[in-house]
N, C-alpha and C positions, 0 to 999 in steps of 0.2 A: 719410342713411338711405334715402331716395327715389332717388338714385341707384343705393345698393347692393341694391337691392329686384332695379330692372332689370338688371345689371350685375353681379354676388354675385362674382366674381372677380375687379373692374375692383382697379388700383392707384390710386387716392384720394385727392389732399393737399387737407384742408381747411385753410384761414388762420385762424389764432386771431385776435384781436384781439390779443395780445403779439407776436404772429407781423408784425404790420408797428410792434409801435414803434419810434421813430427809432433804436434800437439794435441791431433783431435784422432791421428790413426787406431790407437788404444782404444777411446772410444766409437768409432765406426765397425771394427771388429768384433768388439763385444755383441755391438748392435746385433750383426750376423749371427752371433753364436746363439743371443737368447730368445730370437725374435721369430716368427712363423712370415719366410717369405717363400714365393713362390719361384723368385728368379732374383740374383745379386749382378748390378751387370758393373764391369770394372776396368780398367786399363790394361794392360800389359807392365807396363812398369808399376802400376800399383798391387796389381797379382803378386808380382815379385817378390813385393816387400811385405807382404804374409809370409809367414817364413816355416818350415815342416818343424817338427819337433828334433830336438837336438839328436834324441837316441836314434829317430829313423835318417837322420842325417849319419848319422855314424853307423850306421846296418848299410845303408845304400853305398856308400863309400865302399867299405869293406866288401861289399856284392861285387864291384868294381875292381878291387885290388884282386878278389879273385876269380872271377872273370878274365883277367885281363892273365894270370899267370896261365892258369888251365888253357887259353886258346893259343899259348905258344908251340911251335912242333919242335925248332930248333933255337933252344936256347942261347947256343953258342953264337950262333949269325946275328942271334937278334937281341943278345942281352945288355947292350949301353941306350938302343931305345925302350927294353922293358924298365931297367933300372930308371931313365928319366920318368919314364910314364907313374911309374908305381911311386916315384920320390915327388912325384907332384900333388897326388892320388893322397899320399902322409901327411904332407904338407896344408891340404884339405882341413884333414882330421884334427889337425894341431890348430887351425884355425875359428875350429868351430865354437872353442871359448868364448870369441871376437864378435859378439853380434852387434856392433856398431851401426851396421846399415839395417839391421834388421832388429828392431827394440826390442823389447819385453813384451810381445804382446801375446794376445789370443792366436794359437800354433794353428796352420791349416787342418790339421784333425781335428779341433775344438770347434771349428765351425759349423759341423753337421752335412759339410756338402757332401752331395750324394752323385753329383755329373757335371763335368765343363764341358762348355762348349767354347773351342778356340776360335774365335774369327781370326783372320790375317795367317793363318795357324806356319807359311813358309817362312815369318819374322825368326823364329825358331830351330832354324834346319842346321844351325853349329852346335852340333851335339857331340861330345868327346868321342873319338874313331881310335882306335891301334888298329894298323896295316903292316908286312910287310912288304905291301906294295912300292916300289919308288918307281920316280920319274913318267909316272900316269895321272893323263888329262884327266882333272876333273875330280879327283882326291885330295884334299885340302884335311890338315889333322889340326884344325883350328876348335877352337871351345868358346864358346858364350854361357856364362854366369847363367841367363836367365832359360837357358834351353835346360841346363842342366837340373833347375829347379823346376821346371817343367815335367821332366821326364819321373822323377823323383814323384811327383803329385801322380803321375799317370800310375805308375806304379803300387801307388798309394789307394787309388781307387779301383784298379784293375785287381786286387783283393779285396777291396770292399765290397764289390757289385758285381764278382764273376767275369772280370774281363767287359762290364758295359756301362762304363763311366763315364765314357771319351770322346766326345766327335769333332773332330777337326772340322773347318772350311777355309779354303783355298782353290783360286782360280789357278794358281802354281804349285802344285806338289811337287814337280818337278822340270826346273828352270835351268838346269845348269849341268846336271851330272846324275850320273846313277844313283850315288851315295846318299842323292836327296828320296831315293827309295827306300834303301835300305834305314833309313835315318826315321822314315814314315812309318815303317816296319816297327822298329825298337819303339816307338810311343805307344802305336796301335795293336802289336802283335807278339809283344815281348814272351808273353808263355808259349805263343807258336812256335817263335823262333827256338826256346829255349829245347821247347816238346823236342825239335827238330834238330838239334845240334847244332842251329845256325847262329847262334848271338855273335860268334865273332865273324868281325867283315869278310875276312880273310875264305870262309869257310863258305863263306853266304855267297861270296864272289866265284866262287868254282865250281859252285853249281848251279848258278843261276846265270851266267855270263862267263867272258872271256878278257883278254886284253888283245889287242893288234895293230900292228903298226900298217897306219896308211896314209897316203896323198893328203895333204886339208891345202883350201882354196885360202892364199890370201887376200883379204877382203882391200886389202889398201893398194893391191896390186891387180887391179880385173884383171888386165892383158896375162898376165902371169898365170899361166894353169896351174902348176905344181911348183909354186914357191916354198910349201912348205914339205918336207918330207922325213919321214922315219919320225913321226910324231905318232905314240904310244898310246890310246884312250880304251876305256873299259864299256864294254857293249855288253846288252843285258839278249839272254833268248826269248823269243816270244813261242809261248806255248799254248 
């Protein structure tokens, strides 16, 4: 309705929720592919389950594995979490056979989209990190499935349209930690960072911020001034 407020003539396919079950998804995607709309508007978990084509699934991976060796400086210190990271990263790959959750359908390149728009767009903010930072507030190296499909698409479209495919909204880009910047970064500015030598965190964190250890208030304890101490968090410069 919000769209058709701005747009009163636009052509319009919204997704029902039947509209992706395992029986009718096939058919809704095609719809997409052969059809002249102006806007598809769709869920989060049903975005999902459009699935990238196998071969860029296998390019982006491999982007990843090397990525991920290039941003190491000391392999020595840090090589039982490169190995886990890179054995998981394999493990991926070997996966991609399995499309179980994701059928045979029409590949999100087949559909013709040319721009997302993500509402909710912080649902998203678990997107695969190597650090070797430890024991700093606010750095979590957790992964969600659908961020990573996410990032994959941005990817996808930031070669199709020059980098202006993409536009996030969120009232939280950043709720909790830095990380949720530099996380905002990689969706929206991945050839920047790249231009710039920044893709890895590690690199992006040393020149754009620091770590430091200070006083924090615990909230369970008012009376207590400095209950907490020599707690580690990463603070960003403002320029």
């Amino acid at each position: 309705s919000e769209f058709l407020q701005l747009y009163p003539s636009a052509n319009v396919l919204v997704a029902t929720k039947k509209d992706f079950a395992t029986n009718n998804r096939k058919k809704f995607c095609s719809k997409i592919a052969t059809g002249e709309y102006d806007a598809i508007i769709i869920g989060h978990s049903q975005f999902e389950k459009i699935p990238m084509s196998k071969e860029r699934q296998e390019k982006a991976l491999k982007r990843q594995i090397n990525d991920l060796l290039k941003g190491i400086d000391d392999l020595r210190n840090n090589e039982r979490r490169v190995l886990f990271c890179k054995t998981k990263l394999e493990e991926k790959l070997k996966r991609l056979n399995d499309q179980s959750r994701k059928d045979n359908i029409v590949t999100f390149e087949q559909l013709g989209c040319d721009r997302i728009f993500i509402d909710e767009a912080h649902y998203f903010k678990n997107l695969f990190l190597f650090t070797k930072m430890r024991n700093v507030g606010g750095i979590a190296q957790t992964e969600a499935q659908k961020s990573s499909d996410l990032f994959m698409k941005c990817q996808y479209l930031d070669e199709l349209t020059g980098g202006r495919g993409i536009v996030f909204a969120t009232g939280t880009p950043i709720s909790n930690s830095m990380v949720e910047m530099y996380t905002m970064q990689r969706y929206l500015q991945y050839n920047t960072l790249a231009k710039s030598n920044l893709l890895q965190f590690d690199s992006w964190a040393s020149t754009f911020g620091e770590t430091v250890t200070a006083m924090e208030l615990d909230v369970a304890r008012k009376s207590d001034i400095g209950a907490k101490q020599g707690l580690q968090n990463f603070i960003i410069y403002q320029n």
